[in-house]
KEDO-780151 format. One record per residue (C-alpha): residue in three letters; x, y, z. Coordinates in steps of 0.02 Angstrom, whole numbers, plus 50000, padded with zeros to 5 digits. Example, Ala and Ser with C-alpha at 12.3 -4.5 7.8 and 13.67 -1.06 7.14 Angstrom:
BEGIN
+------+-------+-------+-------+
: code :    px :    py :    pz :
+------+-------+-------+-------+
:  ALA : 50615 : 49775 : 50390 :
:  SER : 50684 : 49947 : 50357 :
+------+-------+-------+-------+
END
This chain:
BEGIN
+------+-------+-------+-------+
: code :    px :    py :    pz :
+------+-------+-------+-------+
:  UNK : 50000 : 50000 : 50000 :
:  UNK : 50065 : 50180 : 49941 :
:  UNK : 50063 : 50322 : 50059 :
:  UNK : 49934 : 50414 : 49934 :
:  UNK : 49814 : 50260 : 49937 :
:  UNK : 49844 : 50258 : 50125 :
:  UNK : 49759 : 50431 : 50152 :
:  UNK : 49622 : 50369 : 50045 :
:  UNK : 49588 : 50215 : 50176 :
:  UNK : 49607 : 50376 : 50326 :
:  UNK : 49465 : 50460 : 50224 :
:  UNK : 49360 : 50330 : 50201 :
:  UNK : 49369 : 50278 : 50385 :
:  UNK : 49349 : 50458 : 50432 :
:  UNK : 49155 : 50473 : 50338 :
:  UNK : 49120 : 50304 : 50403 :
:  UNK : 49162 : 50354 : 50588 :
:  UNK : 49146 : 50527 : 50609 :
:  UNK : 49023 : 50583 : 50463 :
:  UNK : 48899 : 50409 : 50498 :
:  UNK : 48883 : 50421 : 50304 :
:  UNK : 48789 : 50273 : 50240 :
:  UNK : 48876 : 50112 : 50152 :
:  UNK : 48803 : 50166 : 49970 :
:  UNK : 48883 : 50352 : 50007 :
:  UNK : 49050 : 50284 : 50045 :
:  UNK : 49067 : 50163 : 49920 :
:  UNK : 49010 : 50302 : 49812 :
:  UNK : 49169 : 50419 : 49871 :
:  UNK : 49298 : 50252 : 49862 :
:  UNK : 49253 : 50226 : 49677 :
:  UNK : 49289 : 50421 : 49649 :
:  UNK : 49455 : 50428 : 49731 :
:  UNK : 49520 : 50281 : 49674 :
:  UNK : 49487 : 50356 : 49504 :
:  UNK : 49577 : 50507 : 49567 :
:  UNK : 49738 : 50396 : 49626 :
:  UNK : 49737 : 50346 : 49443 :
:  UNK : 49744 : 50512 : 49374 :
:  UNK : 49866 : 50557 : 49523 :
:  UNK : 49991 : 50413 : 49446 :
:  UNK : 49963 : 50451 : 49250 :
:  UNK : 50018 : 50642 : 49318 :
:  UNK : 50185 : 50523 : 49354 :
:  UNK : 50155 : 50569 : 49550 :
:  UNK : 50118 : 50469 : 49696 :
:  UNK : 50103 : 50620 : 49820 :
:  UNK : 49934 : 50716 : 49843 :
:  UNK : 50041 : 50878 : 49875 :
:  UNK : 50123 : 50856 : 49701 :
:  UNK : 49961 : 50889 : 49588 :
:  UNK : 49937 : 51048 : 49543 :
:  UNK : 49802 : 51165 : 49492 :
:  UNK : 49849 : 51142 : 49321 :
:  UNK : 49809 : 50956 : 49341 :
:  UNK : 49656 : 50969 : 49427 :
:  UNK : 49600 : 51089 : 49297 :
:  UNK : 49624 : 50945 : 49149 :
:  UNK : 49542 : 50834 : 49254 :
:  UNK : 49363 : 50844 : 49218 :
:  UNK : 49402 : 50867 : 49037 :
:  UNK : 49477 : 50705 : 49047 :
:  UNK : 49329 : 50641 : 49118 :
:  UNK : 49241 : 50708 : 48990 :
:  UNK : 49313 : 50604 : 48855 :
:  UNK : 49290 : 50463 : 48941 :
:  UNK : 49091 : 50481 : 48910 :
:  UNK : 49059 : 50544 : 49094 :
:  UNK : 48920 : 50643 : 49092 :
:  UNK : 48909 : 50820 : 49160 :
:  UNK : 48826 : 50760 : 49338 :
:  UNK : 48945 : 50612 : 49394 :
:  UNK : 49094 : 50737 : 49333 :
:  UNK : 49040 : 50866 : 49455 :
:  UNK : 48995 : 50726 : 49593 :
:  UNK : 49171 : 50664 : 49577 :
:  UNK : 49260 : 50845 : 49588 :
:  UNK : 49141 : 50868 : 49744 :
:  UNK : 49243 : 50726 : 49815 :
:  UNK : 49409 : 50785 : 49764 :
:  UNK : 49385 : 50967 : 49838 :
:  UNK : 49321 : 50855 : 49999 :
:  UNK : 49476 : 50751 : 50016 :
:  UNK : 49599 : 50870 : 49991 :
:  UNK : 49511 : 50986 : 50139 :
:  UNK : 49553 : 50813 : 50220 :
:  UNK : 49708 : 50827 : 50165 :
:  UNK : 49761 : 50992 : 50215 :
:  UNK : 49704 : 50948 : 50381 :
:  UNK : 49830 : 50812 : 50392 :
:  UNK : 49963 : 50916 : 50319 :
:  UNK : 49974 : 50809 : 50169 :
:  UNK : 49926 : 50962 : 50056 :
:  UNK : 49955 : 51144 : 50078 :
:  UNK : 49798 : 51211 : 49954 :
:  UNK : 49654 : 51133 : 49893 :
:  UNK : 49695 : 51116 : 49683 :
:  UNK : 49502 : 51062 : 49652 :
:  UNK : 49443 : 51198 : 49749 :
:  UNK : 49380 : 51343 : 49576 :
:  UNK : 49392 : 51196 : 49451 :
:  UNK : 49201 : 51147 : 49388 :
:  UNK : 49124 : 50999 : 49280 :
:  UNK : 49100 : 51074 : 49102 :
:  UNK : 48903 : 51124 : 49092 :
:  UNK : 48806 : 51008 : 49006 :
:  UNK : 48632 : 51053 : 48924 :
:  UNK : 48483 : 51045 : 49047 :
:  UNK : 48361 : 50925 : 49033 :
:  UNK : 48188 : 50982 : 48969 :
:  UNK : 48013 : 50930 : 49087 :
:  UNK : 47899 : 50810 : 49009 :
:  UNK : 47732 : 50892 : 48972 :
:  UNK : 47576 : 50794 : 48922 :
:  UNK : 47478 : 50858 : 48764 :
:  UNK : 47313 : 50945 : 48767 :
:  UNK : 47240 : 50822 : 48712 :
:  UNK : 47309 : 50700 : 48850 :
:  UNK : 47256 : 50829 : 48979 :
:  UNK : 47071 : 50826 : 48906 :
:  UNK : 47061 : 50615 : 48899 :
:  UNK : 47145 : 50613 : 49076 :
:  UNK : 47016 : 50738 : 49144 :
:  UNK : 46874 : 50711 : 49070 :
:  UNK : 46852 : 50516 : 49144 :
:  UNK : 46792 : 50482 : 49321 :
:  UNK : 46646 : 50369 : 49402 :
:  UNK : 46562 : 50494 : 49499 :
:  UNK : 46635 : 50416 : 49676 :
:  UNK : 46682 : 50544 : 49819 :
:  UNK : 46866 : 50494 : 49789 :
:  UNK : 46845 : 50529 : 49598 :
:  UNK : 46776 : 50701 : 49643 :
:  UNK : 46909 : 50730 : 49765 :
:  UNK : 47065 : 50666 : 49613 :
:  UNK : 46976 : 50758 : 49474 :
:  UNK : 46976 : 50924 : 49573 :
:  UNK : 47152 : 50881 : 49619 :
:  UNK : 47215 : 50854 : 49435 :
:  UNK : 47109 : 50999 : 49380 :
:  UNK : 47177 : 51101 : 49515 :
:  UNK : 47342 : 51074 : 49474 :
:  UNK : 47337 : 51100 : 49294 :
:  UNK : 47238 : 51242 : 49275 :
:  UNK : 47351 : 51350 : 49420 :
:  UNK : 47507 : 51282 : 49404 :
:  UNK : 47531 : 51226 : 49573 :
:  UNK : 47666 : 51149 : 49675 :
:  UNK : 47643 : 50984 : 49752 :
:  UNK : 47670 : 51054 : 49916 :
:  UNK : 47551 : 51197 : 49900 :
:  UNK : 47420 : 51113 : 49840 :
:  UNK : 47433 : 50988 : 50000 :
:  UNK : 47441 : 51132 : 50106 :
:  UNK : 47289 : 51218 : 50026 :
:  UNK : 47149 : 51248 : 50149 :
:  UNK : 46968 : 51259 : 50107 :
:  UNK : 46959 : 51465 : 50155 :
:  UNK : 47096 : 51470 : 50045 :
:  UNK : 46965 : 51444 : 49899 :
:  UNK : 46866 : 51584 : 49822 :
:  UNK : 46766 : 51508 : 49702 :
:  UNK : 46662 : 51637 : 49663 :
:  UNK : 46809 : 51743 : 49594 :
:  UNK : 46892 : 51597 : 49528 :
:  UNK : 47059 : 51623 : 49652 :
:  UNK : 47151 : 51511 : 49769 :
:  UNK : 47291 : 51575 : 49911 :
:  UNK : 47428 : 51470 : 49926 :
:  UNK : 47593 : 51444 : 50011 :
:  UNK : 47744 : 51413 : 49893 :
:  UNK : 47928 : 51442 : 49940 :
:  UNK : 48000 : 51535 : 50074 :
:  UNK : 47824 : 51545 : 50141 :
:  UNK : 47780 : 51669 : 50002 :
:  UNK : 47606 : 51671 : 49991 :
:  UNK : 47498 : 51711 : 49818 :
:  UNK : 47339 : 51719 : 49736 :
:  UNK : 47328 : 51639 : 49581 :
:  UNK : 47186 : 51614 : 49445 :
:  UNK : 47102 : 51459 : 49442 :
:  UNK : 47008 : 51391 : 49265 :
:  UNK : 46798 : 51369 : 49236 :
:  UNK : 46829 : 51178 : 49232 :
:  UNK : 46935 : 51180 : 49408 :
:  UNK : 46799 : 51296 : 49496 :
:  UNK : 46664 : 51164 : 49426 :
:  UNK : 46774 : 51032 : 49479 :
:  UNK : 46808 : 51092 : 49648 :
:  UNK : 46607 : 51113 : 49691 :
:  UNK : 46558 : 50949 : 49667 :
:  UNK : 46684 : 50893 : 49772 :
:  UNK : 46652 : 51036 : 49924 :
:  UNK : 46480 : 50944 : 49892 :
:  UNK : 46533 : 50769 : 49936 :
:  UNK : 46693 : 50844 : 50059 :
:  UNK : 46591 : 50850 : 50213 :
:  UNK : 46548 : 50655 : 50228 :
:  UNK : 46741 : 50624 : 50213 :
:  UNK : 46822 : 50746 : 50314 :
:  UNK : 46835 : 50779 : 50513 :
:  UNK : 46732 : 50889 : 50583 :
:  UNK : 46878 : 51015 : 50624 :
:  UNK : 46994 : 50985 : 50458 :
:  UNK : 47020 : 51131 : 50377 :
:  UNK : 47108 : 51048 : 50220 :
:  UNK : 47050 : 51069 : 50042 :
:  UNK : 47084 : 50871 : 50035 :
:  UNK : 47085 : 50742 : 50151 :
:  UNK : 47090 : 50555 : 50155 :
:  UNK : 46991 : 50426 : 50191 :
:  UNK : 47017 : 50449 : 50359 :
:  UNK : 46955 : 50636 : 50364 :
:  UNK : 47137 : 50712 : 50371 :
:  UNK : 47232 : 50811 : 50259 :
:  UNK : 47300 : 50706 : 50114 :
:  UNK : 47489 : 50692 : 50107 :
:  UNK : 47610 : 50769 : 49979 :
:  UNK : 47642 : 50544 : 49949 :
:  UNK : 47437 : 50521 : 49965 :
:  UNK : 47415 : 50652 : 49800 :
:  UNK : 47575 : 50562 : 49706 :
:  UNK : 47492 : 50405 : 49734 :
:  UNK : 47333 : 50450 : 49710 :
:  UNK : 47364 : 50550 : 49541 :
:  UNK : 47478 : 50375 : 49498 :
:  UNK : 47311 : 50268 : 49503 :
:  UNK : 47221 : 50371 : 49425 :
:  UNK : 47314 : 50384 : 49263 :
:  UNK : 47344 : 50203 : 49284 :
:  UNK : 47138 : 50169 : 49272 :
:  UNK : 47113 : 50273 : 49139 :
:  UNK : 47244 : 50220 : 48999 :
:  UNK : 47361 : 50359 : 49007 :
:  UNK : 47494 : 50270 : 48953 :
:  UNK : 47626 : 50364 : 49029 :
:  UNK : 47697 : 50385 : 49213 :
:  UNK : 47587 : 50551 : 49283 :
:  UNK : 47672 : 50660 : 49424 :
:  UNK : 47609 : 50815 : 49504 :
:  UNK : 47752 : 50914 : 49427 :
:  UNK : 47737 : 50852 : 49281 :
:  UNK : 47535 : 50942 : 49277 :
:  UNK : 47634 : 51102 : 49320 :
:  UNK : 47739 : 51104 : 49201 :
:  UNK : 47598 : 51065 : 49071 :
:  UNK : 47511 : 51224 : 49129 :
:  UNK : 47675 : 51326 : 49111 :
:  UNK : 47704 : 51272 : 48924 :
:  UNK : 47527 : 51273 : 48866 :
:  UNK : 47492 : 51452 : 48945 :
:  UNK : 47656 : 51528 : 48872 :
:  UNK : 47622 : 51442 : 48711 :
:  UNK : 47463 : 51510 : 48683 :
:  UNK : 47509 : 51682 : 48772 :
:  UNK : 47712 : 51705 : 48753 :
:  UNK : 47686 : 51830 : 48932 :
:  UNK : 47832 : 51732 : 49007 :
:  UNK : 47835 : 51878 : 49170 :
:  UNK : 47648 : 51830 : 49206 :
:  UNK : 47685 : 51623 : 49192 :
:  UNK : 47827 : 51669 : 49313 :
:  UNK : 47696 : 51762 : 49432 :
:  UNK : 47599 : 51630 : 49426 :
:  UNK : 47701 : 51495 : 49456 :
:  UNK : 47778 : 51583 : 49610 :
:  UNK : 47949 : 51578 : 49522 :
:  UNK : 48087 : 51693 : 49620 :
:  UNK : 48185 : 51720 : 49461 :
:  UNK : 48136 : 51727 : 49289 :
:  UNK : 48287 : 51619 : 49219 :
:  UNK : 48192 : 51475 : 49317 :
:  UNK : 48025 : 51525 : 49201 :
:  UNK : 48130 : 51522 : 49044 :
:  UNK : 48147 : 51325 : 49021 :
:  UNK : 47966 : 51344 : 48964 :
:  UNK : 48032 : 51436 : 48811 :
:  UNK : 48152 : 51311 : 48766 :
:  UNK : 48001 : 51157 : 48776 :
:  UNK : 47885 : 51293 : 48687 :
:  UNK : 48004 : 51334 : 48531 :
:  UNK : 48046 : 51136 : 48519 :
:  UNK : 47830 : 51111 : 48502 :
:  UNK : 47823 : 51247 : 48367 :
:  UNK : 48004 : 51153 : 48304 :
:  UNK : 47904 : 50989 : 48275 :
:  UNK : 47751 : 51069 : 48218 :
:  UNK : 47862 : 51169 : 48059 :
:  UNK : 47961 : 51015 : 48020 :
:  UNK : 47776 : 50908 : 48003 :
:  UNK : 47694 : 51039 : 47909 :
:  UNK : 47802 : 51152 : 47796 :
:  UNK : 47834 : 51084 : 47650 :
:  UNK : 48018 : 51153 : 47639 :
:  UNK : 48040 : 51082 : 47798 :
:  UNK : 48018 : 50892 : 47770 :
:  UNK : 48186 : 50815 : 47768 :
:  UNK : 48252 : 50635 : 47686 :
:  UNK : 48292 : 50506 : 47781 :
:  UNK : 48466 : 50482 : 47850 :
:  UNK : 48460 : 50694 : 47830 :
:  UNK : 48554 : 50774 : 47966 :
:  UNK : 48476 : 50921 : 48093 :
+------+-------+-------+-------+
END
């Protein structure tokens, strides 16, 4: 055993004893700094001291080439700037190399959306049941407002005003909001404030509850929503976010107000809003390359 792979075993022992971290976490970190010890040697070192910033700066674009993508590249430089703080505590290293280097940006990935048209068959099914009131109204709910997961769990029923078509909720930071809610939500929400009373507890003040008369859980709405596309053929795994986002994209698409899909989607910065433009240009993208007839490509064409 080399003195460098020695100070690996330290660190390892070190987030099993001290940080508690769990078996999958650790094995997680050995795999990453082994990889580093084998960088460390092709450097033609065998002291952590000895690699310089220079080195740790080719690094992840070694990585890189190796077909790591952009996540596990950063995850791995995370544990590189975390050993050598180790190391600098042992007085193996004097500076931390890793600790301005970054894992080259790779393109973020876009939110699945469901069409219109999925929105309308998902929606438009139900058996009449109290339960079936109570999932409609969620689904509804969250598509036509755009709402979190969280806020729509916390939603209370004198948070409702259905009479100007407005809900107050509780997003992030505990900033609260009014936002508009859609003819087919209001609908959908009074037939199930009709049935809510035989399900809930006398002194629940949730929009939603359970069976038991309590307020449905964030994982009571996921699984709830789950079933429900499930029954009725969707065809696809269905996710509260995955509603929101379908609101964002269909209201900018039809709009192109991005500040006012921010505003309503409780969104802090408007940089967050603006991965709605990308999934709203790639739509009209697939609708020119279907329809014009300029457009049309060969096959084997390149984009």
């Amino acid at each position: 055993m080399s003195r460098a792979t020695a100070y690996i075993d330290q660190y390892i022992d070190y987030l099993a004893k001290e940080r508690r971290l769990s078996a999958h976490t650790i094995d997680a970190y050995r795999r990453d700094l082994d990889k580093l010890y084998r960088y460390l040697i092709g450097c033609g070192y065998d002291q952590w001291h000895k690699l310089s910033i220079k080195h740790a700066r080719r690094y992840p674009a070694q990585l890189n080439k190796s077909g790591l993508a952009g996540s596990s590249i950063q995850r791995m430089l995370s544990a590189s700037r975390s050993f050598y703080r180790f190391l600098i505590s042992q007085g193996e290293a004097q500076s931390n190399p890793f600790a301005a280097v970054s894992a080259p940006k790779h393109p973020k990935k876009l939110p699945a959306t469901l069409s219109v048209d999925e929105i309308s068959g998902l929606l438009e099914n139900h058996d009449g049941s109290p339960d079936a009131l109570r999932d409609r109204a969620i689904l509804e709910l969250l598509y036509s407002s755009g709402l979190r997961l969280s806020e729509l769990a916390g939603l209370e029923v004198d948070g409702v005003d259905l009479l100007q078509g407005e809900v107050r909720v509780v997003g992030k930071g505990n900033k609260e909001r009014i936002v508009p809610v859609g003819s087919k939500a209001v609908s959908a929400l009074r037939q199930w404030l009709e049935h809510r009373p035989r399900m809930a507890d006398k002194d629940e003040r949730a929009m939603f509850v359970n069976q038991q008369g309590k307020r449905l859980s964030n994982r009571g709405i996921q699984y709830r929503i789950e079933r429900w596309a499930k029954k009725y053929g969707l065809g696809r795994h269905l996710h509260p976010h995955m509603l929101r986002h379908s609101f964002a994209s269909h209201v900018l698409e039809s709009s192109g107000d991005l500040r006012s899909v921010q505003e309503m989607l409780g969104h802090a910065d408007i940089s967050t809003t603006q991965i709605y433009t990308h999934l709203d240009f790639q739509h009209l993208a697939d609708i020119y390359d279907k329809a014009h007839p300029r457009a049309k490509r060969k096959p084997g064409d390149e984009r």
